[in-house]
Residue, then its C-alpha position, 0 to 999 in steps of 0.5 A: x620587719x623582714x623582706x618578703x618571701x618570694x613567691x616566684x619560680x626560678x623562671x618568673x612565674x608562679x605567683x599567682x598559682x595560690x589563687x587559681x586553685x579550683x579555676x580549670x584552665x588549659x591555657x595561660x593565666x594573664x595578670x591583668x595591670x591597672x593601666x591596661x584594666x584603665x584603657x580597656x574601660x575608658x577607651x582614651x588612648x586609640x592604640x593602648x585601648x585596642x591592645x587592651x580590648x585585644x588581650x581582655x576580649x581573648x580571656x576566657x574560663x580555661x585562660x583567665x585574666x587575674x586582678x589583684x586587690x590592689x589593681x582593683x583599689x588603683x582602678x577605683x582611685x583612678x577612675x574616681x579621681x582621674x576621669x571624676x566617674x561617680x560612685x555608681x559608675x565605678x562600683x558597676x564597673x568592679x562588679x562586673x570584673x567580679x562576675x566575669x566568668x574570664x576574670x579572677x579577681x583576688x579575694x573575691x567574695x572579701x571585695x565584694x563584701x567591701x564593695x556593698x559596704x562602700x556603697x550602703x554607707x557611702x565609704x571609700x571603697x579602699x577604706x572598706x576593703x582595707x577593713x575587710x581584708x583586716x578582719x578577714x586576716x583575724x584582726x580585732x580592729x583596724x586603727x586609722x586617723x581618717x575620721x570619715x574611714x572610722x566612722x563609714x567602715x567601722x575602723x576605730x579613730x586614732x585621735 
């Protein structure tokens, strides 16, 4: 396997531009990290939390904040085992990052589509969203040795 290709500028930016086509912005896109996603949720930590409010409450449609798939599967983990918040609580939680008119969240419609499919037959939303962007990409299947995977998000059982 080859090294990935990189997608940034000589100068460090650039690597989210892919997923900004169609977003009007005057202003600076902000990817937005897991543990500052985690802060501004839980409010647990006084300092970090108020520089998380501060920069995701300074958000807006023409200067968004970007979330990628994986800081969306991080928080979900995070918070699920972390801080033991329930399913619905979680899932409330990432569906309101999908319909925030501040917020880009990578892969959008594929992480909702995981979201409602975690939800509806009581799968793990990493494993759902692992699916989808499996058959989104053109995939026949998706193998796992996960047995609760295979069963709740259609993937086949490697046994």
């Amino acid at each position: 396997m080859g090294r990935p290709a990189d997608h940034t500028r000589a100068d460090g930016r650039g690597h989210c531009r892919g997923q900004l086509r169609g977003v009007r912005r005057t202003a600076a896109v902000i990817g937005l990290d897991t543990n500052v996603l985690i802060r501004y949720f839980t409010q647990d930590h006084p300092e970090q939390s108020a520089r998380a409010n501060q920069v995701i409450e300074g958000l807006s449609e023409t200067s968004p904040g970007y979330v990628t798939v994986l800081a969306l599967a991080e928080v979900h983990w995070v918070l699920r085992r972390g801080y033991r918040q329930e399913v619905e609580t979680v899932a409330e939680i990432l569906l309101g990052l999908l319909d925030a008119t501040e917020i880009v969240v990578e892969r959008a419609e594929a992480v909702r589509h995981a979201l409602g499919r975690a939800l509806d037959r009581g799968a793990d939303f990493p494993d759902a969203l692992i699916e989808q962007l499996g058959r989104e990409a053109g995939c026949d299947v998706t193998v796992t040795f996960d047995d609760r995977a295979a069963r709740r998000c259609g993937m086949r059982l490697l046994s």
